[in-house]
N, C-alpha and C positions, 0 to 999 in steps of 0.2 A: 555280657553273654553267659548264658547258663552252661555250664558242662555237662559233656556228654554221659550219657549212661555208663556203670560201668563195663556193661556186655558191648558196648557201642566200640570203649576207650579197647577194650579187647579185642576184639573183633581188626581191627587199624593196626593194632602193633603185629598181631599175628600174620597178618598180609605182608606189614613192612619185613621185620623177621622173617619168614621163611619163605616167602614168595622168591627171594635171591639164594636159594637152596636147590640143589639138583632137586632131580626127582626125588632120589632114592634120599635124601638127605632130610626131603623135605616129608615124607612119610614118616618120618621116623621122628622127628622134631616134633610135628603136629599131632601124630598119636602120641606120645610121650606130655603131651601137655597136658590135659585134661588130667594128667596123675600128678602132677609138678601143685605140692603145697608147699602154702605161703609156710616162712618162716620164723615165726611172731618173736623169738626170742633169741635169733641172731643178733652179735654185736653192732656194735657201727662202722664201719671201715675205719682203717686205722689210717690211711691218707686219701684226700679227694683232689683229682685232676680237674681244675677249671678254665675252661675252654673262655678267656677275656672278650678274645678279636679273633673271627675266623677272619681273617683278609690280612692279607700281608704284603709290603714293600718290597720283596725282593722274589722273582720269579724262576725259581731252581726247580731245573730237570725233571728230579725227583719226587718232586710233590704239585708244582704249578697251582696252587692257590693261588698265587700272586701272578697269574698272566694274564690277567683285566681289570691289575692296578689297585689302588686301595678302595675297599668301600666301608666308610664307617657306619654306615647302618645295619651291617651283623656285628655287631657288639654287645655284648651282656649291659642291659643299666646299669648303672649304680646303683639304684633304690633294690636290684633285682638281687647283685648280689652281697647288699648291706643284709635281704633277708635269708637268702643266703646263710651269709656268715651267724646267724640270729638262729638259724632252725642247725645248722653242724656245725663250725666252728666248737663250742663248748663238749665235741663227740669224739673230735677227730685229732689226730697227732701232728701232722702234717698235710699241708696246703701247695702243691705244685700249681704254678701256673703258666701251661701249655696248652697247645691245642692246635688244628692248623689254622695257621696265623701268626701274629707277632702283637704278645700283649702290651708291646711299650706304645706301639702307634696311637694310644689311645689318650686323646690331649689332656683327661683328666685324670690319667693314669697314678700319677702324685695320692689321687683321693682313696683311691682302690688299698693302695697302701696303708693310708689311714686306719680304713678297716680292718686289716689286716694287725697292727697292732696293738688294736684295743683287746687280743685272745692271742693266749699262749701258745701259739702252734710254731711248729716249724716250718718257713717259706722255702720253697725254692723255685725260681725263676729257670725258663727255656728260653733265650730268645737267640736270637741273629745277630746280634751285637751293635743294631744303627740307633736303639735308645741311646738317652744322654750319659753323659756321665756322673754327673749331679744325680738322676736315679739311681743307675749303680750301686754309684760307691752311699748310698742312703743306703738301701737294702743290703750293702756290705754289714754297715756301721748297725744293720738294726736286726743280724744275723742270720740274714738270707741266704740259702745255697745258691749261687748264680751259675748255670751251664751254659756259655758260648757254642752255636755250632758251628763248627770250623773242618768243613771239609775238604781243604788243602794244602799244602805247603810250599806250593807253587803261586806265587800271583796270579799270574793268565790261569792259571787249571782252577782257580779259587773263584776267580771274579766268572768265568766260564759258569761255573757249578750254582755260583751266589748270585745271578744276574739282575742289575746292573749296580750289583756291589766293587765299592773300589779297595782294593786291598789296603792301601796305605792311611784309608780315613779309618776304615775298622779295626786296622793292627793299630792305629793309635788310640782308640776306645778301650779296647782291652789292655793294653799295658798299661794305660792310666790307672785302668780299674783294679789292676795285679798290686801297682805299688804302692797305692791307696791302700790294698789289704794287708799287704807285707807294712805297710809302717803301723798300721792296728794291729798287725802279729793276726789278722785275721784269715792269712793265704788261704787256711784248708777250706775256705768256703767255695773257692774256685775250682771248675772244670773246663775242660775243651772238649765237647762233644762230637763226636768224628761219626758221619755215615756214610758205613762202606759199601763202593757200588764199584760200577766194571769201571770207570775214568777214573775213580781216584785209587786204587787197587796198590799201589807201590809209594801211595805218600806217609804210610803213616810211619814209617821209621825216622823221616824229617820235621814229621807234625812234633815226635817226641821230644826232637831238641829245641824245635818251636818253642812248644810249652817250660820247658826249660828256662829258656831264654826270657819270656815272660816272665816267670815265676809263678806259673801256675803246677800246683803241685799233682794233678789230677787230671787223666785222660780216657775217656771210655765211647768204645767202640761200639756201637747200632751195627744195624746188615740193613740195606736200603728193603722195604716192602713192597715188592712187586708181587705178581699173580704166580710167578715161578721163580723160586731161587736156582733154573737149570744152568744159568752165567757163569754160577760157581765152579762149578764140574770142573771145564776144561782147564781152570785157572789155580784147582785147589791146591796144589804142590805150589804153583808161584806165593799164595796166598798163606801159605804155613810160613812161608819160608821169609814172606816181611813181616808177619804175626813174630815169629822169632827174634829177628834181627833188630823189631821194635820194641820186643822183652828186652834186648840187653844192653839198647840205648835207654830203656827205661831204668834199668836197673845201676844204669855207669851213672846217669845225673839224676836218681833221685825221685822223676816223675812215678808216681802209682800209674799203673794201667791195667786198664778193666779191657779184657776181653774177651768175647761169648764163646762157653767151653763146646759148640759146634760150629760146622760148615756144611751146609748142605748134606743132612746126616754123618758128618766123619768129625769123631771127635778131635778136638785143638787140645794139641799134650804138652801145655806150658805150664808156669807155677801161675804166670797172671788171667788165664782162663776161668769166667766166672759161672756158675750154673744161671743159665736159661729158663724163661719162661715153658720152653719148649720139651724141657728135660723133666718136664712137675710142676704146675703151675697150681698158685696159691692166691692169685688176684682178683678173684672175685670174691673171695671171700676177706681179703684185706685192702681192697682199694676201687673206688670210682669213678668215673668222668662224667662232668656235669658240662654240657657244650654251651656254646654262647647261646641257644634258643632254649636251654631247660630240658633238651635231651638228657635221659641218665644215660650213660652206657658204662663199659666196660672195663676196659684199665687203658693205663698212658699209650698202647699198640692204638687207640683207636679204630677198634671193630665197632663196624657200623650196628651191631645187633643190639637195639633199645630197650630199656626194663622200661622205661614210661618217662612221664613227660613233668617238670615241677609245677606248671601251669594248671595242670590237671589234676594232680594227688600230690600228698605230704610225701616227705624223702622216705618217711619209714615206712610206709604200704609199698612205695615203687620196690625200695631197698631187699625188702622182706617179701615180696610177692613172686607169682607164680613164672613169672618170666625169668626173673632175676635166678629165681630154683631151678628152674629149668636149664639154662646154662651151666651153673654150678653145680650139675650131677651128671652133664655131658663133658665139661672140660678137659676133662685127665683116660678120657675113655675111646675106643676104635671110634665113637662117633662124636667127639668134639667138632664145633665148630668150626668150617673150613678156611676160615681166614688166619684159626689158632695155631694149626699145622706148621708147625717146624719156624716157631716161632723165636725168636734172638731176644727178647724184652731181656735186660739183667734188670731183676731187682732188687732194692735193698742193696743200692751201693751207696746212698746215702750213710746208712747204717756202718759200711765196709770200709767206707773211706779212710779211718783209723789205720 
């Protein structure tokens, strides 16, 4: 099949992109573009988020990609992202593998790997923790960052959140995978990724000695992404006050915790409070997400707004073009993108984990 024009390919993204814009939003998007030039001699991002599996085995609250069960037919190829790895891999610093979904379900996950070894980059995995352990503790052994999401310290409040995870098959996943790393002396490669929403609001002072107990050295806090962070309001004072009491269980055994230096605009006045996306954002111009179908978008938050498509253009036209500019001269401005608003992303705790 021949590809479309490129006024054709333009035309589709500008409808996708701003058509989900207010009015007033979308005025000002759309006139704005026509000035938005390409960027011929920006760098390459310095990490790219790839989106493996959008479908996932466990069906949580929060996200429900997984409430009509697996389907392996959204999954990136393998041929797709060997090219991939062929056109950035030899650009890029660092390779996360995220997205929504769960990229171990993917039965040749093992190969994905492969590629991933033959180029010096840094990996880090997101997952759920029902992959094997043999993958793991492999990506341990071959210096992968692994983040578990682990969003309770409660069984029932876990298995609840993680449905239909069993707490006892996944707490013995990751401890295998903790002492696997501790006898490589490889612990700091581990985290516990905690997303905080209104049901789990008072676990994370137990999560601390969780990870403790594990031996995981590293704990970092998300804020769940809904249409309004207004939840927080009523809760904030309760919400400082286990922020704190999780600083000095952090601080009594040792665990690092990362926690976003806001709340529903009020800042969080701890030492372990990390600067936010939200407070100065730097991610378009150092990082991007490549989705299971060749979507490019935007950084690891997952804002639906697309610079273009891999199917359709080279990564450096999408990378460096007029969409991609266009974003990146609204983001830090009264008229960012409305999904960017009072955003929790921390990043560069990879970098912080030190």
């Amino acid at each position: 099949m021949s590809q479309p024009p490129p006024e054709a390919h333009a035309l589709v993204l500008a409808q996708r992109n701003f058509d989900a814009l207010s009015e007033e939003e979308r005025l000002h998007w759309s006139g704005q573009f026509p000035k938005a030039k390409p960027a011929p001699t920006l760098p390459y991002p310095e990490r790219v988020i790839i989106e493996l599996a959008n479908t996932c085995n466990l069906d949580c609250p929060m996200c429900r990609i997984g409430a009509n069960g697996v389907n392996l037919t959204r999954v990136m190829p393998l041929e797709a992202f060997r090219e991939l790895a062929t056109q950035l891999f030899p650009h890029v610093r660092q390779v996360r593998l995220n997205g929504l979904g769960e990229s171990t379900l993917i039965p040749e996950f093992g190969a994905y790997l492969d590629v991933l070894a033959r180029h010096p980059v840094q990996v880090e995995l997101i997952t759920n923790a029902t992959g094997s352990v043999p993958i793991y503790t492999r990506m341990v052994d071959e210096g992968a960052t692994l983040l578990f999401s682990w969003d309770a310290a409660q069984p029932t409040l876990f298995e609840r959140l993680r449905r239909p995870a069993h707490w006892d098959v996944l707490s013995r996943t990751v401890q295998a995978v903790a002492e696997h790393a501790g006898r490589a002396r490889r612990e700091r490669q581990l985290f516990l990724l905690f997303t905080l929403q209104g049901a789990n609001r008072a676990e994370l002072p137990e999560l601390v000695e969780q990870a403790a107990r594990w031996g995981i050295p590293h704990l970092l806090v998300n804020v769940v992404k809904q249409r309004s962070d207004a939840w927080i309001q009523p809760c904030l004072k309760e919400l400082l006050a286990v922020f704190a009491e999780a600083e000095s269980r952090a601080r009594r055994t040792g665990v690092r915790l990362f926690l976003p230096d806001t709340l529903a605009g009020h800042r969080v006045p701890l030492g372990s409070a990390s600067p936010t996306a939200g407070s100065g954002c730097d991610r378009p111009w150092k990082e991007v997400v490549i989705r299971w179908d060749l979507d490019v978008q935007v950084c690891n938050m997952f804002n639906p707004y697309t610079y273009g498509n891999l199917a359709l253009r080279p990564f450096e036209r999408i990378w460096r073009g007029a969409f991609a500019q266009l974003f990146r001269e609204n983001i830090n401005s009264a008229h960012c993108h409305p999904y960017c608003r009072g955003c929790y992303y921390l990043k560069d705790v990879h970098v912080r984990r030190e």
